[in-house]
C-alpha positions, -999 to 999 in steps of 0.1 A, spaced: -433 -721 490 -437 -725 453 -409 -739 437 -393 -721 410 -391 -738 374 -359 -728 355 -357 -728 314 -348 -764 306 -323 -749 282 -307 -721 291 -305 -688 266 -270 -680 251 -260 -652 233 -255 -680 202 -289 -688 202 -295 -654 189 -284 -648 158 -299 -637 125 -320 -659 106 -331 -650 73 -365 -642 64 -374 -636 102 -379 -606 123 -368 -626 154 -340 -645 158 -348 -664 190 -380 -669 212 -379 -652 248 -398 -671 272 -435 -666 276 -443 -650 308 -474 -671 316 -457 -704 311 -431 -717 338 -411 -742 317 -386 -728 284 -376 -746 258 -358 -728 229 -359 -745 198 -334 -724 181 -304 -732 205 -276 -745 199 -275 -773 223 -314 -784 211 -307 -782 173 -280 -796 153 -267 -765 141 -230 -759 122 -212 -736 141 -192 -728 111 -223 -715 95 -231 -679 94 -268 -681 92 -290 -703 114 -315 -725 97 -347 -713 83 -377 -723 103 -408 -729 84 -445 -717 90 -468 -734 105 -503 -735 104 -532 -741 130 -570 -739 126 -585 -714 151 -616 -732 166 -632 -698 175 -664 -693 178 -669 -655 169 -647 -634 149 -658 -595 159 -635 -580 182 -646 -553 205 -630 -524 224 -636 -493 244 -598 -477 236 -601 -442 232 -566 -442 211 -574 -469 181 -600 -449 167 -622 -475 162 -648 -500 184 -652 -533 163 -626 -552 142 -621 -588 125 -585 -607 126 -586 -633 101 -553 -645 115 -533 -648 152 -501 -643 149 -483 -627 115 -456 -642 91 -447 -605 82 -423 -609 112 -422 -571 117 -395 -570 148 -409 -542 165 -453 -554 161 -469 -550 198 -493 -574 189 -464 -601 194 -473 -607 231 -513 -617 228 -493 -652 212 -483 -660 246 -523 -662 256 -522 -696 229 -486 -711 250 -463 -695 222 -438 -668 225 -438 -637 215 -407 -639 190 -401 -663 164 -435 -687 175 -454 -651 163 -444 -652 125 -443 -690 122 -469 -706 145 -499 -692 125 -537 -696 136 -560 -697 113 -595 -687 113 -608 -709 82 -644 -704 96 -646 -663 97 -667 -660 66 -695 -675 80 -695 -665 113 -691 -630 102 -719 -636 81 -744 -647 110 -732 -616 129 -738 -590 106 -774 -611 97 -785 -608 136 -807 -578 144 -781 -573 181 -760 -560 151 -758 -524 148 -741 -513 113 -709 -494 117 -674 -500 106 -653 -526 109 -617 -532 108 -597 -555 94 -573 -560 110 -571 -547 146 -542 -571 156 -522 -585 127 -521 -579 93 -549 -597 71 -528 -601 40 -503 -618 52 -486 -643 29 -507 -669 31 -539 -649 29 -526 -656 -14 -538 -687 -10 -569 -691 20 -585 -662 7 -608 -657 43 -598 -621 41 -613 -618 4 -649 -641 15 -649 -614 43 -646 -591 24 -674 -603 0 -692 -608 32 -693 -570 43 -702 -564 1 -731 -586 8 -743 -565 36 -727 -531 25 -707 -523 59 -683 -506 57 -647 -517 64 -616 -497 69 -585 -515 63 -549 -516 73 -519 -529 52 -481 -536 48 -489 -559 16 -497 -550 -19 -520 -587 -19 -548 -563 -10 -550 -550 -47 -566 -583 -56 -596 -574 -38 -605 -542 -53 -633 -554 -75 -649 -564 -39 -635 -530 -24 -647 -513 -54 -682 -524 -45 -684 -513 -14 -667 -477 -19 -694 -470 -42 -715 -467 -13 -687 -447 7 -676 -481 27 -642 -490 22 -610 -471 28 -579 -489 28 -548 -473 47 -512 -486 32 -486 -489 63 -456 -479 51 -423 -473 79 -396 -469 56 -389 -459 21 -357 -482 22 -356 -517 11 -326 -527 29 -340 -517 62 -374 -529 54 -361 -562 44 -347 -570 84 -373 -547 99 -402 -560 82 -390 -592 59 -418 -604 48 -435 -581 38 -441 -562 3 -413 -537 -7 -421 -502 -1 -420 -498 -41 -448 -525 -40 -468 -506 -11 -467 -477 -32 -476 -493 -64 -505 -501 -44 -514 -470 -32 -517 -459 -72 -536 -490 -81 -560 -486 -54 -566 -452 -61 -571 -458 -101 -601 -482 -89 -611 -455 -70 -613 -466 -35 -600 -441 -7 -567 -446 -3 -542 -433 25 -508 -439 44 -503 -447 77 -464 -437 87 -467 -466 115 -445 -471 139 -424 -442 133 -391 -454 155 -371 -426 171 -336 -423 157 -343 -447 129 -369 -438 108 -383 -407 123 -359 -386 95 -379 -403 66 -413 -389 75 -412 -357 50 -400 -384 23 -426 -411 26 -455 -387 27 -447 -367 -1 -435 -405 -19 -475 -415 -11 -494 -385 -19 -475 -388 -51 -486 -425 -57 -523 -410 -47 -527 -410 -11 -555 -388 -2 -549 -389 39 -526 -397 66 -519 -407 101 -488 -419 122 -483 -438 153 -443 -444 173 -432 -474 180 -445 -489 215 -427 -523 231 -450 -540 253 -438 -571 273 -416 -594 248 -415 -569 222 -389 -549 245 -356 -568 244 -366 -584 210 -361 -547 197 -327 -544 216 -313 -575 206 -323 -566 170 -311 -533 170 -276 -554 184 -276 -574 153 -286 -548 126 -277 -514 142 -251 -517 167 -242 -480 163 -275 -471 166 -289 -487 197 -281 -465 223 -296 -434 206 -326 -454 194 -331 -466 227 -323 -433 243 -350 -415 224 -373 -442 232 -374 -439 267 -374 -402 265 -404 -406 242 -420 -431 272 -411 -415 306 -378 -429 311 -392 -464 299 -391 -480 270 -430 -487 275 -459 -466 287 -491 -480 277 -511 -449 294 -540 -442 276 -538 -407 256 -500 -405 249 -495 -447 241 -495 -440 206 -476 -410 204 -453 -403 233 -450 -376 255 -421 -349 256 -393 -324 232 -390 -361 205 -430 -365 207 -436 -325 197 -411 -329 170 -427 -355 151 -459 -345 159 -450 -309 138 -429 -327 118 -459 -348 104 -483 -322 105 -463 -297 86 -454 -326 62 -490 -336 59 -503 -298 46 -471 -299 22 -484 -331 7 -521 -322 2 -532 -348 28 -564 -344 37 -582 -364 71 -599 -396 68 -632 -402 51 -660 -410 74 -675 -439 59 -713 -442 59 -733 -475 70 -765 -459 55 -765 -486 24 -767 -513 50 -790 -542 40 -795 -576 53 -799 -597 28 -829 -621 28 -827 -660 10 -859 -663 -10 -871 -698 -6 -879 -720 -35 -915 -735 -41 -911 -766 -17 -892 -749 6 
């Protein structure tokens, strides 16, 4: 019989506690690995007890020796079959982000590893480049990002979402884009290029119109003044320009729906979509616990709606209903939404056309 490994320090209700700038105060164990160590304990780091906040812990950053960057999937609920992540794992530290478990593939965990144990694909560029110049490659769009955001903090400084982007220009495919940062307004002389040939639409997530809950539910994020200045700028370069109200959370922010559609279509939003939250694996009693620390009063009837929205679960990754929920909450905000979508002018989503796609060819000089 196997033996069974248990954490080599145990997890205390002290090791949990809010730490600025994070989404995640502590990092559950990842399921696939059979030893635990968390660093953020008290009885692994010198922490005063007389302190009110832990520690900050800084972001790391790892180079991603992968050796092709095109994501593809046969999901009939994403809306889309090809997509490019610049980064794994996301400093944005959004608490409730169901992309949090793929870090326990790489030996992380899914809390505060996620938003401070960054890869890094320094190499995307090119190897985007070599797939979009080989014939196997049939144009169509391409998403960035289908797992974490790609402008994320230090996307300011790397810049391998903007030589993507120039990348896709080259070639004229289209990309469809998906934001909680206003950093994406740098691009739009690139995104500009590409909408004039009806290949670029850029979709702003905003979750709250609140700064004070955006700043622990999301904290590093932009604010949602910032996500809406971006909206305008976007739209003044003339790139297509919507919101996605994403995750809409049950008993939290499902109220503010009506508000932040109307607050976008304002700003210049031509189209909208929405998703509710989902908490796969980790993601699960990261929420609780931070609904315990933010929203005591709340957590019951967050939760409540949660599993009401999920079969009595707080997860139900069927295929059909995962992004929207099933039941009397799911029809709500379903109408809700729609009703607050005609209100606001919203339109539905441009189709973007791949028929300016080129393939570049290198003329080669007189001696070759």
């Amino acid at each position: 019989m196997a033996k069974k490994f248990r954490p080599i320090v145990e997890e205390t209700p002290q090791s949990r506690e809010f730490i600025r700038g994070r989404g995640a105060s502590w990092s559950p164990a990842n399921r696939f690995e059979k030893l635990h160590i968390d660093l953020n304990d008290h009885d692994v780091v010198d922490v005063d007890p007389k302190n009110e906040e832990r520690p900050g812990r800084g972001t790391q950053y790892f180079r991603d020796g992968t050796k092709s960057v095109i994501t593809r999937n046969n999901s009939p609920d994403v809306g889309f079959e090809t997509s490019l992540n610049p980064y794994r794992g996301c400093e944005h530290g959004c608490i409730y982000c169901y992309a949090r478990p793929t870090h326990e593939y790489l030996g992380f965990s899914a809390g505060l590893d996620f938003e401070s144990r960054i890869m890094v694909k320094t190499n995307a560029p090119e190897l985007l480049r070599a797939e979009l110049e080989s014939p196997r490659w049939q144009p169509q769009t391409l998403v960035l990002s289908g797992v974490t955001d790609p402008y994320q903090p230090i996307e300011r400084k790397l810049c391998i979402t903007r030589s993507c982007l120039e990348v896709l220009a080259l070639f004229r495919n289209p990309v469809a884009i998906i934001t909680k940062n206003r950093l994406v307004t740098r691009d739009v002389d690139v995104l500009g290029e590409l909408a004039a040939h009806n290949a670029a639409a850029i979709n702003i997530s905003v979750t709250s119109l609140d700064s004070n809950l955006q700043r622990v539910l999301e904290p590093r994020t932009s604010s949602p003044q910032a996500r809406l200045d971006a909206i305008r700028q976007l739209r003044s370069a003339g790139i297509p320009t919507g919101v996605m109200v994403a995750p809409i959370i049950p008993g939290l922010t499902d109220h503010e729906v009506p508000k932040i559609l109307d607050a976008c279509a304002k700003a210049g939003a031509q189209f909208a979509g929405y998703t509710i939250i989902r908490l796969p694996w980790a993601v699960a009693p990261l929420f609780e616990h931070w609904l315990e620390e933010h929203f005591p009063d709340r957590k019951e009837k967050v939760l409540g709606r949660i599993r009401h929205l999920r079969g009595r679960r707080l997860n139900n990754s069927q295929w059909h209903t995962r992004m929207t929920g099933v039941g009397v909450f799911a029809e709500q905000i379903a109408s809700m939404f729609a009703i607050s979508s005609r209100r606001s002018g919203m339109r539905l989503r441009p189709k973007l056309s791949c028929a300016s796609f080129i393939r570049p060819t290198t003329q080669l000089g007189l001696f070759g």
